[in-house]
C-alpha positions as CSV (number, residue, x, y, z in Angstrom):
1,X,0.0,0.0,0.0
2,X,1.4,3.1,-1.1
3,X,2.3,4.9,2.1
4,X,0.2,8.2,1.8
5,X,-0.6,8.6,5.0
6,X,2.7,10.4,6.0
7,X,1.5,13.5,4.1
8,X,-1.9,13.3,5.2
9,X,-1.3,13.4,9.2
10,X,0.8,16.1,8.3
11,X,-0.9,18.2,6.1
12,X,-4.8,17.1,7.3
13,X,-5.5,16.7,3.5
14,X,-5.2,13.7,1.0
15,X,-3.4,16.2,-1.8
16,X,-1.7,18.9,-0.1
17,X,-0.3,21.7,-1.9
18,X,3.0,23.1,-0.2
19,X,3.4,27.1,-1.0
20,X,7.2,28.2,-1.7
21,X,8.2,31.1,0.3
22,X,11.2,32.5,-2.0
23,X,13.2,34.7,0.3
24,X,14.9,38.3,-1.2
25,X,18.6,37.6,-1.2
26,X,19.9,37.2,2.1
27,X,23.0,38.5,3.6
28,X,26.1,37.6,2.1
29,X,24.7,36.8,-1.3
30,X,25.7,39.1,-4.1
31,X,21.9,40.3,-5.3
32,X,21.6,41.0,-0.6
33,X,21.0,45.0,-0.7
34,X,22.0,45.7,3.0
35,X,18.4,45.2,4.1
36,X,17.4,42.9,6.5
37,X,14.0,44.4,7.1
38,X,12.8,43.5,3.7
39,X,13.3,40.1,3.4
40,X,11.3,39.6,6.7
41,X,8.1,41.8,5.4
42,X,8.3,40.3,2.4
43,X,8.2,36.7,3.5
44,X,5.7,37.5,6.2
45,X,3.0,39.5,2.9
46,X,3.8,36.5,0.7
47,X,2.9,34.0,3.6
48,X,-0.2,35.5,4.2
49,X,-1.2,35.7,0.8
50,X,-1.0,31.3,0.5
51,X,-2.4,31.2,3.5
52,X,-5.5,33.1,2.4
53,X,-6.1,31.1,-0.5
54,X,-5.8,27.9,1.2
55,X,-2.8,26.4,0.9
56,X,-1.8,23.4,3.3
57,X,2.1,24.1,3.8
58,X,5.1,26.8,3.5
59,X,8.6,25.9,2.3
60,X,11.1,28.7,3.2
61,X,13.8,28.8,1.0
62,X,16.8,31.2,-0.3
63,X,15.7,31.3,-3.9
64,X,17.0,34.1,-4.7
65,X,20.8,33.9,-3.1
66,X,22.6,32.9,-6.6
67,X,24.9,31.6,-7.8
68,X,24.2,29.3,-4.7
69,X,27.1,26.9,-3.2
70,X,26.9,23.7,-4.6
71,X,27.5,21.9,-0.9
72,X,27.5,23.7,2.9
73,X,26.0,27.2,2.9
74,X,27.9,29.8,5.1
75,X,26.9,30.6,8.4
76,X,25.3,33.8,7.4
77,X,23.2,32.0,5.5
78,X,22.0,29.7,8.3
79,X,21.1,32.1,10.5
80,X,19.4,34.4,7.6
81,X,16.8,31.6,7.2
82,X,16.5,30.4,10.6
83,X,15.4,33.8,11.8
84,X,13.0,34.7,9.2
85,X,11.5,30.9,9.0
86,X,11.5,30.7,12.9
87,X,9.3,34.3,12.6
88,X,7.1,32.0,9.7
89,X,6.5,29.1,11.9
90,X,5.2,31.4,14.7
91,X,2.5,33.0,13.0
92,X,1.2,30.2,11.1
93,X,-0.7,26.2,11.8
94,X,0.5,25.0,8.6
95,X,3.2,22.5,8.5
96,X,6.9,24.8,7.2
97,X,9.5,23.1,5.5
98,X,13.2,24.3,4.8
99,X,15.4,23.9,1.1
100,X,18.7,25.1,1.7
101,X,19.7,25.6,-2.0
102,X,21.7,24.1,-3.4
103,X,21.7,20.8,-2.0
104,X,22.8,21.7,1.6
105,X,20.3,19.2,3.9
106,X,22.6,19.2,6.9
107,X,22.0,23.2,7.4
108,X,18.4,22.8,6.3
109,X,17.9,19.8,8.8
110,X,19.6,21.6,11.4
111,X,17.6,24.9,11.1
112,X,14.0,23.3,10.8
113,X,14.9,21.2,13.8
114,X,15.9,24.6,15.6
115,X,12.7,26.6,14.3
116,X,10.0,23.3,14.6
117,X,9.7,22.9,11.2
118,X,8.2,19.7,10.2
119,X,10.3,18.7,6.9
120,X,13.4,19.5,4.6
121,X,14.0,19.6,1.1
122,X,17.3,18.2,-0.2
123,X,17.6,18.4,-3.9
124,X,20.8,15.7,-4.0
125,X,20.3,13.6,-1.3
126,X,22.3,10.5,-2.9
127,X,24.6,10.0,-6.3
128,X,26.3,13.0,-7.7
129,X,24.5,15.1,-10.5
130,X,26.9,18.4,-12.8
131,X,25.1,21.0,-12.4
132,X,25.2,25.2,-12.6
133,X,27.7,24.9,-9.4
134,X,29.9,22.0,-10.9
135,X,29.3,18.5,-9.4
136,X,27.1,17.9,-6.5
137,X,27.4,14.9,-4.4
138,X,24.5,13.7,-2.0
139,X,25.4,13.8,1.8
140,X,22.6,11.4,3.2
141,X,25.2,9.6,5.4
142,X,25.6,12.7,7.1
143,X,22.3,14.1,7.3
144,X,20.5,10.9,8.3
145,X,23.6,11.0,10.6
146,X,22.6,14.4,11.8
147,X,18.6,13.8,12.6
148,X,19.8,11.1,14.8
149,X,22.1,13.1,16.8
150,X,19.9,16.0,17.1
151,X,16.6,13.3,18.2
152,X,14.8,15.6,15.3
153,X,11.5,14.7,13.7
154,X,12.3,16.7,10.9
155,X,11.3,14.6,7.7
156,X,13.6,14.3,4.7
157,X,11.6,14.8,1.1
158,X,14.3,14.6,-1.3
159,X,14.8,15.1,-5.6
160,X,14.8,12.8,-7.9
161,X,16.4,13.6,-11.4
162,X,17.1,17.0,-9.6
163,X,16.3,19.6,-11.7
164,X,18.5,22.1,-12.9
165,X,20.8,19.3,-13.4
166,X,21.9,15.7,-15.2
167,X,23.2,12.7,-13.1
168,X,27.5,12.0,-13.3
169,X,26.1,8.4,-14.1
170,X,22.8,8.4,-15.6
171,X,21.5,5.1,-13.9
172,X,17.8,5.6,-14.2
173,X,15.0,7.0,-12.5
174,X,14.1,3.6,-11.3
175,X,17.3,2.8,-9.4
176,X,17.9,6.3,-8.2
177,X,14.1,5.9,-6.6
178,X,14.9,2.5,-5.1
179,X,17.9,3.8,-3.8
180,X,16.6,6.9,-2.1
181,X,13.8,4.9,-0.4
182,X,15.7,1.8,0.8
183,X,19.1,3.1,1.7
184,X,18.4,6.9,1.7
185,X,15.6,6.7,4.2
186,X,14.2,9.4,2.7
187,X,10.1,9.9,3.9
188,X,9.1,11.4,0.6
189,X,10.4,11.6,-3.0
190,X,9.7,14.5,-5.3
191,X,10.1,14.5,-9.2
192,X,10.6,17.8,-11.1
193,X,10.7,19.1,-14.3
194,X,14.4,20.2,-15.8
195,X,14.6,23.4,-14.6
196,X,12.5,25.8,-12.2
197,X,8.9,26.1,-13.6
198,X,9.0,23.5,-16.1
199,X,6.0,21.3,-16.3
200,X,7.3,17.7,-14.8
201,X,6.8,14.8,-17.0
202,X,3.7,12.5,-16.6
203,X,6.1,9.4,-17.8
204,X,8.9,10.0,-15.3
205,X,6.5,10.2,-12.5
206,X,4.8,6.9,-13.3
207,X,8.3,5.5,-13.6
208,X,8.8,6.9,-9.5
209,X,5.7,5.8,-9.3
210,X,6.4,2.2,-10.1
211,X,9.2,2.0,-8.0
212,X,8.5,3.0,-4.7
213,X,5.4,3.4,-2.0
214,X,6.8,6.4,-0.3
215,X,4.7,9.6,-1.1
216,X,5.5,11.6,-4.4
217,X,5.3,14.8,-4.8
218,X,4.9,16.9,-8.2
219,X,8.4,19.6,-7.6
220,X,7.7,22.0,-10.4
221,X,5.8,23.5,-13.3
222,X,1.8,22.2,-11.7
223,X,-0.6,25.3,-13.4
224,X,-4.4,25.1,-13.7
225,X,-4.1,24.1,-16.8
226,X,-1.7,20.7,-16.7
227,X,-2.7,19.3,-13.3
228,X,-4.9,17.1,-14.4
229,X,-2.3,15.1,-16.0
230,X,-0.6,14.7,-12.8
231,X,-3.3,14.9,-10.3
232,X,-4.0,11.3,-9.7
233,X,-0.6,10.3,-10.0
234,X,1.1,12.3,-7.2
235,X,0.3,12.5,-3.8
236,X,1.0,16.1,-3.3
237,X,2.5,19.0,-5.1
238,X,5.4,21.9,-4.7
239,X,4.7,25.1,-6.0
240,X,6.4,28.2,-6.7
241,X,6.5,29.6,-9.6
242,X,3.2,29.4,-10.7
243,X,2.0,32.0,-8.1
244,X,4.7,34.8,-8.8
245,X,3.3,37.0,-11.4
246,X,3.4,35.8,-14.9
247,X,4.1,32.8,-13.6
248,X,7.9,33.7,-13.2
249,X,10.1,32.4,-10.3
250,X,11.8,35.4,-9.6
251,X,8.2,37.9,-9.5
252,X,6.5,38.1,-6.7
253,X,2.8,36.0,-5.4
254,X,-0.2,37.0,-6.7
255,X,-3.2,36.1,-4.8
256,X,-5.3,36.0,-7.6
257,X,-2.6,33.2,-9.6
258,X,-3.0,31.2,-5.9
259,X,-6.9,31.7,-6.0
260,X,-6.7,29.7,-9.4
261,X,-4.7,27.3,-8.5
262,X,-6.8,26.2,-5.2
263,X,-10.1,26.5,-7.3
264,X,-8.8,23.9,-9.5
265,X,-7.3,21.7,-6.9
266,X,-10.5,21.5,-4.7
267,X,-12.3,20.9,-7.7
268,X,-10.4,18.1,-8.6
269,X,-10.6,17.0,-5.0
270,X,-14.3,16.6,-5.4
């Protein structure tokens, strides 16, 4: 039995849709204009936008501190998202999640554990992908490592066929699943598109599909207008672009481009 249940004691819905929080540039990042203030207002009017329109769950993440550091961000970094996603969990009742982009799930295990977040988003968990930053390698010996050490609930939803990205050794979606379920512990799997925004393809997520019983999440490019196709195949969906303006990752949310989106989910829901 496919093991759905995880999302929906978390979420309190069978198909949740998790809203993307894309921070301004933070400290030490070359786009970062010296103020702090912003980022925190603007994550706070862009939370309760989602929220108003119904969405079941937050990811906080530095979207916009690129180029981004292929493995450990640096310190500034940590405590730049810690502080504005410990300020997100306390005004909200929705489960908040934390993607430390790149691919660095030690810090965003660590800061989610520190501001009770509820899961973690690790884009190369396992294998080694080239990518915009050169070659990533997955660190899930030391993250699973981590959550042990720290007694942390946190749960680990992690990429595969990261976006973005092409494996070192293309060994399949099918294996890469396997692998990230049986040996990567991971408690949910997402599949993407190729790059930010990109419509993810129905085939690859039956492929996931076929080879594993942990939830699957849709990671990119769901609109009103392709989620049918992908609806009954996933278990819950990631989205970001979408509800910037004109659909853009790097815009800003618009509540009406939410408002659609939630219209068509609950009608799908029935």
């Amino acid at each position: 039995m496919i093991k759905t249940r995880l999302l929906r004691d978390l979420f309190g819905v069978e198909k949740p849709v998790v809203g993307c929080i894309h921070l301004l540039p933070l400290p030490g990042s070359p786009l970062y204009d010296g103020k702090m203030k912003d980022v925190y207002e603007t994550a706070e009017r862009e939370t309760a936008i989602l929220l108003k329109q119904g969405v079941h769950g937050l990811i906080v993440e530095n979207f916009r501190d690129k180029p981004f550091f292929p493995a450990r961000i640096p310190p500034e970094t940590v405590a730049s998202l810690a502080a504005v996603g410990r300020e997100i969990v306390r005004k909200v009742r929705v489960p908040v999640g934390v993607n430390a982009l790149r691919s660095d799930g030690e810090s965003a295990l660590a800061i989610a554990t520190a501001i009770g977040g509820h899961f973690v988003r690790v884009n190369v968990h396992m294998n080694a992908v080239v990518s915009e930053q050169g070659i990533i390698q997955g660190s899930s010996h030391n993250t699973l490592r981590l959550r042990s050490a720290l007694k942390s609930k946190t749960m680990i939803f992690a990429d595969v066929g990261v976006k973005h990205a092409a494996p070192l050794a293309d060994r399949g979606l099918a294996i890469e699943t396997r692998d990230l379920a049986e040996r990567g512990l991971v408690d949910a799997i997402i599949v993407s598109g190729e790059m930010t925004g990109q419509e993810t393809n129905p085939s690859d997520v039956e492929v996931v599909r076929q080879h594993t019983e942990l939830p699957l999440l849709i990671g990119s490019g769901v609109t009103p207008e392709n989620i049918h196709r992908l609806y009954d195949k996933a278990d819950g969906f990631i989205v970001g672009s979408y509800f910037k303006k004109d659909g853009k990752g790097d815009n800003f949310v618009e509540a009406r481009r939410v408002k659609r989106f939630m219209e068509r989910i609950r009608k799908l829901a029935g």
